[in-house]
BASEMI-564410 format. One record per residue (C-alpha): residue in one letter; x, y, z; chain. Coordinates in pm, whole numbers, plus 50000, padded with zeros to 5 digits. Each point is the difference from the previous one (the first is absolute). Example, Ala and Ser with C-alpha at 12.3 -4.5 7.8 and 13.67 -1.06 7.14 Angstrom:
<pts>
 bake  east north    up kenu
    A 51230 49550 50780    A
    S 50137 50344 49934    A
</pts>
This chain:
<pts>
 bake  east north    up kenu
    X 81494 47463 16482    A
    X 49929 50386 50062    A
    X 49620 50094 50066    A
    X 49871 50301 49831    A
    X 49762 50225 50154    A
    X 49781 49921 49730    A
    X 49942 49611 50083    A
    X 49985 50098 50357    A
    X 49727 50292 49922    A
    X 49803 49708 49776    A
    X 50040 49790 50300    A
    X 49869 50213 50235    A
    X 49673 50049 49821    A
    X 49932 49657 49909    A
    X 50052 49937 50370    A
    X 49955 50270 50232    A
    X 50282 49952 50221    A
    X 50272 50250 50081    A
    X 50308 50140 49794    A
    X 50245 49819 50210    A
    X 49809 49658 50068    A
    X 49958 50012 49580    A
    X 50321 50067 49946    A
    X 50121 49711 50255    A
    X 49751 49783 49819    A
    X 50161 50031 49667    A
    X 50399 50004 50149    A
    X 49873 49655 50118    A
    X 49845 49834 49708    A
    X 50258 50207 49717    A
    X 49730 50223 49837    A
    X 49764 49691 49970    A
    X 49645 50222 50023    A
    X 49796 49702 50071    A
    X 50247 49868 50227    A
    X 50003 50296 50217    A
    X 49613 49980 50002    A
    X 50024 49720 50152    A
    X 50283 50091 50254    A
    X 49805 50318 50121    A
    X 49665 49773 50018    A
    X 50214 49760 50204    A
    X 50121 50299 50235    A
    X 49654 50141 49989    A
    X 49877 49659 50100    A
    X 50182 49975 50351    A
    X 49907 50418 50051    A
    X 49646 49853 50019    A
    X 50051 49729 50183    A
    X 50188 50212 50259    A
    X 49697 50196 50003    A
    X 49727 49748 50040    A
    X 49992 49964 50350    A
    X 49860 50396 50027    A
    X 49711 50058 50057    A
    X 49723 50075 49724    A
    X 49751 50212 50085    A
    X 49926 50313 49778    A
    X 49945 49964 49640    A
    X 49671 50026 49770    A
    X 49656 49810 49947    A
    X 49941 49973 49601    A
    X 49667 49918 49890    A
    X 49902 49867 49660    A
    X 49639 49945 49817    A
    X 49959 49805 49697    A
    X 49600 49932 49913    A
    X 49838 49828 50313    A
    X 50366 49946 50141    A
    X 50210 50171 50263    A
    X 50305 49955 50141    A
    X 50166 50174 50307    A
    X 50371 49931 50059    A
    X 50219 50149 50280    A
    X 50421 50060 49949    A
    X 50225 50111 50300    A
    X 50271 50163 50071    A
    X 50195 50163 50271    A
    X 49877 50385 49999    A
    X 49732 50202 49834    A
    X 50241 50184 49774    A
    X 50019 49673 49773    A
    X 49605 49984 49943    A
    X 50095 50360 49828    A
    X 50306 49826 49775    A
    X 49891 49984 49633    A
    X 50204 49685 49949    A
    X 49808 49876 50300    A
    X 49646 50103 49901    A
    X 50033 49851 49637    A
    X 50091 49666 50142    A
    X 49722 49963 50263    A
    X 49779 50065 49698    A
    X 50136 49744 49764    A
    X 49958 49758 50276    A
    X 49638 50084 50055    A
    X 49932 50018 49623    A
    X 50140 49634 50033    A
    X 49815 49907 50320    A
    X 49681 49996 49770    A
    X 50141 49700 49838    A
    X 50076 49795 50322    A
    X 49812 49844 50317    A
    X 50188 50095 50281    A
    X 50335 50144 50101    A
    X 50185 49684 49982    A
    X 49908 49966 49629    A
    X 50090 50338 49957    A
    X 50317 50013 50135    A
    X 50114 49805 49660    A
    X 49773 50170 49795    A
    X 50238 50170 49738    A
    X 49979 50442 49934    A
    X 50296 50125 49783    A
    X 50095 49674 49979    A
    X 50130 49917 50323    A
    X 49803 49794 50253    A
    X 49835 50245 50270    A
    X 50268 49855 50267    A
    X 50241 50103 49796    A
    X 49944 50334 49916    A
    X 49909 50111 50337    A
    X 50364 49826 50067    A
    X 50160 50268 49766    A
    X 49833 50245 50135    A
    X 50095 49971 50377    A
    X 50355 49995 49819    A
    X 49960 50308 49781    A
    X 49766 50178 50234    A
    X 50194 49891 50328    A
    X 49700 49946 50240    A
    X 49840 49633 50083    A
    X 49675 49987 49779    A
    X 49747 49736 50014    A
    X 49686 49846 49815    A
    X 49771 49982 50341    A
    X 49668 49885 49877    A
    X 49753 49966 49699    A
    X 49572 50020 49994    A
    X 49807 49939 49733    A
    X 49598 50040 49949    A
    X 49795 49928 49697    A
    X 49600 50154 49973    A
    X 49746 50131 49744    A
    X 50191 50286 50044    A
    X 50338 50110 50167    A
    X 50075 50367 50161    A
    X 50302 50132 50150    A
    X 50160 50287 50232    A
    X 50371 50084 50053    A
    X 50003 50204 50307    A
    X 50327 50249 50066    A
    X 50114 49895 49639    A
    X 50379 50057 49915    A
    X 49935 49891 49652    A
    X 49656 49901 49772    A
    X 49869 49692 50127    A
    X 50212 49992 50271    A
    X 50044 50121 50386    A
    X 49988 49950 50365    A
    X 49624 49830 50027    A
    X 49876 49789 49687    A
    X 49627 49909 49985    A
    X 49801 49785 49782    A
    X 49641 49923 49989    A
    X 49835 49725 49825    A
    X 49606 50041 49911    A
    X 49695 49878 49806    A
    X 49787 50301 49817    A
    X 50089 50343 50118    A
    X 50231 50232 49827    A
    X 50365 50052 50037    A
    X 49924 50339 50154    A
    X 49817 49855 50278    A
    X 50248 49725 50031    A
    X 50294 50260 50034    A
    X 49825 50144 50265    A
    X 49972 49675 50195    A
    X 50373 49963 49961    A
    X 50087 50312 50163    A
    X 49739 49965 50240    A
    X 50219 49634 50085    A
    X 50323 50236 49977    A
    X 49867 50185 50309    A
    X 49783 49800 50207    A
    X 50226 49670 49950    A
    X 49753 49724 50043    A
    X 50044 49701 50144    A
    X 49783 49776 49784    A
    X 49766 50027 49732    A
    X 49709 49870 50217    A
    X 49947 49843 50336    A
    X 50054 49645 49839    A
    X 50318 50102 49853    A
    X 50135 50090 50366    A
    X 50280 49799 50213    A
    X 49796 49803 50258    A
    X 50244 50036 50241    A
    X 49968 50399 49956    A
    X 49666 49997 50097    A
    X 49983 49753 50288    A
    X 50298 50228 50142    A
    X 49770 50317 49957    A
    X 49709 49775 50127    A
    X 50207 49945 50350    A
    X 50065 50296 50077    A
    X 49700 50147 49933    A
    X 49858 49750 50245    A
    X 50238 50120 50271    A
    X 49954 50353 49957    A
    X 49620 49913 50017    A
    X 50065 49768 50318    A
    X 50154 50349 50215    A
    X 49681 50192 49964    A
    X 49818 49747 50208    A
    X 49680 49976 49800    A
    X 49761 49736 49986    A
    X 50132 49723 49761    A
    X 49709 50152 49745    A
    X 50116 50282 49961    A
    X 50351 49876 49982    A
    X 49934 49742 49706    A
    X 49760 50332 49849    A
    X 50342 50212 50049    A
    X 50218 49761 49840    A
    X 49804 49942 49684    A
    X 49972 50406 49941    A
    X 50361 50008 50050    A
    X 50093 49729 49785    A
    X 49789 50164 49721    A
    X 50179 50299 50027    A
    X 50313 49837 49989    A
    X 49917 49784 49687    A
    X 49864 50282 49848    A
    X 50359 50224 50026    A
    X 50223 49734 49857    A
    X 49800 49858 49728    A
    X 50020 50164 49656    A
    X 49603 49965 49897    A
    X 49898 50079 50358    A
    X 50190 50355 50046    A
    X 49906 50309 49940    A
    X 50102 50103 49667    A
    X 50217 50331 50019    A
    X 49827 50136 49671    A
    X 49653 49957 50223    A
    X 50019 49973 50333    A
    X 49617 49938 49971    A
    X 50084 49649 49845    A
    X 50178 49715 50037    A
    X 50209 49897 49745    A
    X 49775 49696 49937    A
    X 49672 50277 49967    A
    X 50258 50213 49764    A
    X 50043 49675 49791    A
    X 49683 49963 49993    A
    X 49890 50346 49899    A
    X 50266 49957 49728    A
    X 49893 49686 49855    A
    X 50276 49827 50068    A
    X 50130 49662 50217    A
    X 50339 50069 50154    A
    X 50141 49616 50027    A
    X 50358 50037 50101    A
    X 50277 50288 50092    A
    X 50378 49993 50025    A
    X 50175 50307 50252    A
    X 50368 49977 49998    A
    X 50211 50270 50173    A
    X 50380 50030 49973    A
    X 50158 49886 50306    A
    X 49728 49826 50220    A
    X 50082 49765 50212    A
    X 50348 50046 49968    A
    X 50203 50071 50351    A
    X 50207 50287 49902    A
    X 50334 50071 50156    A
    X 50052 50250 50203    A
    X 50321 50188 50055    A
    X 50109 50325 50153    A
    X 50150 50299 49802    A
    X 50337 49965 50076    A
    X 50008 49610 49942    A
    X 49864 50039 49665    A
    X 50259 50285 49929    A
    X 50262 49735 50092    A
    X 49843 49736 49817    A
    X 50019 50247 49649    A
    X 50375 50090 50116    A
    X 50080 49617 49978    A
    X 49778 49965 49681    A
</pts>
């Protein structure tokens, strides 16, 4: 049957795809609309899965507070000039919005926004958006009360760094300021309890062996090591730093000052951990030749 330019226009914007892949789509199933739906989805389907073995490391952070509960979720993708995509943005915050709803990641991988299962839309969109996208992680934190900070934000509630800070008494001003204070300083821990033991036994060592060279009676030595470790504790521990509002406090004194308990924090930044790629100029020029 002949194809108007009509049903392929229609097409088009119930799908996204091209002129000519539409137009295929409905030669194919003979100007069945839902058919070709699912023909493009089946063609975008095996554009993703071409894609998924690149790697994922730019994207956004979305935050999202309801009463005394946060939730921080990160999304990938391949470059920084997705985390700017409208299409992108107002998925990353449907999935957050839907993260409040859910335990972990795995949970809300199936969770359903515009209702499609999370896997599934971020599917579509590797195939409509043509870059490998990914749901990385999830954090959620519950308290008295819940703040949060976006830094570099692309979009409200959304952007490079996403804080959250959970807290008994205090105000959400205060608690705002603790989260950007996180943003910057990026603490290890809440406290020295909350710390890796193996972090600190590796700091512990080579203190003691940077103590050992200065050939000082083993008093002073053991006298050396304790300041040190102190100091050391003190830097990457949120309650024990200096908090960048005043310098003349400690977070924990801040708190304090403030009224408030600060029992828990989430920091997630786009991209950490992730070994990134690296290619020269004229190998990625070839590599967007090839497409």
């Amino acid at each position: 049957m002949a194809i108007t330019a009509a049903q392929v226009k229609e097409l088009r914007e119930m799908t996204g795809a091209g002129m000519m892949d539409a137009k295929k789509a409905l030669t194919e199933t003979d100007g069945d609309m839902d058919a070709a739906v699912d023909w493009l989805r089946t063609k975008g389907l095996a554009k993703a899965a071409k894609k998924s073995g690149r790697t994922a490391a730019e994207g956004l952070v979305a935050v999202k507070v309801e009463g005394g509960t946060g939730v921080a979720v990160e999304v990938n993708a391949e470059t920084d000039f997705v985390a700017k995509n409208a299409e992108f943005q107002d998925m990353v915050s449907g999935i957050a919005e839907a993260a409040i709803s859910v335990d972990d990641v795995e949970a809300l991988k199936t969770a359903e926004v515009a209702g499609k299962p999370v896997n599934d839309l971020i599917t579509d969109k590797i195939a409509k958006i043509g870059e490998n996208m990914t749901l990385r992680r999830m954090a959620k934190i519950e308290g008295g009360t819940v703040a949060s900070y976006i830094h570099n934000a692309a979009a409200p509630g959304m952007g490079q760094i996403g804080v959250l800070v959970a807290m008994t008494g205090g105000d959400e001003a205060f608690g705002r300021q603790v989260a950007m204070h996180i943003a910057a300083a990026n603490p290890q821990a809440l406290n020295v309890d909350d710390l890796d033991a193996s972090v600190v036994e590796k700091e512990r060592q080579i203190q003691i062996d940077i103590a050992r060279q200065s050939g000082k009676p083993e008093q002073v030595i053991e006298k050396m090591i304790e300041g040190r470790m102190r100091k050391f504790l003190a830097e990457i521990t949120l309650l024990g730093q200096q908090f960048v509002v005043n310098p003349d406090l400690t977070v924990e004194k801040a708190a304090e000052e403030a009224g408030a308990t600060i029992t828990g924090f989430v920091r997630l930044q786009v991209g950490e951990g992730i070994e990134k790629e690296e290619e020269d100029f004229a190998a990625e020029v070839a590599k967007a030749a090839q497409g």
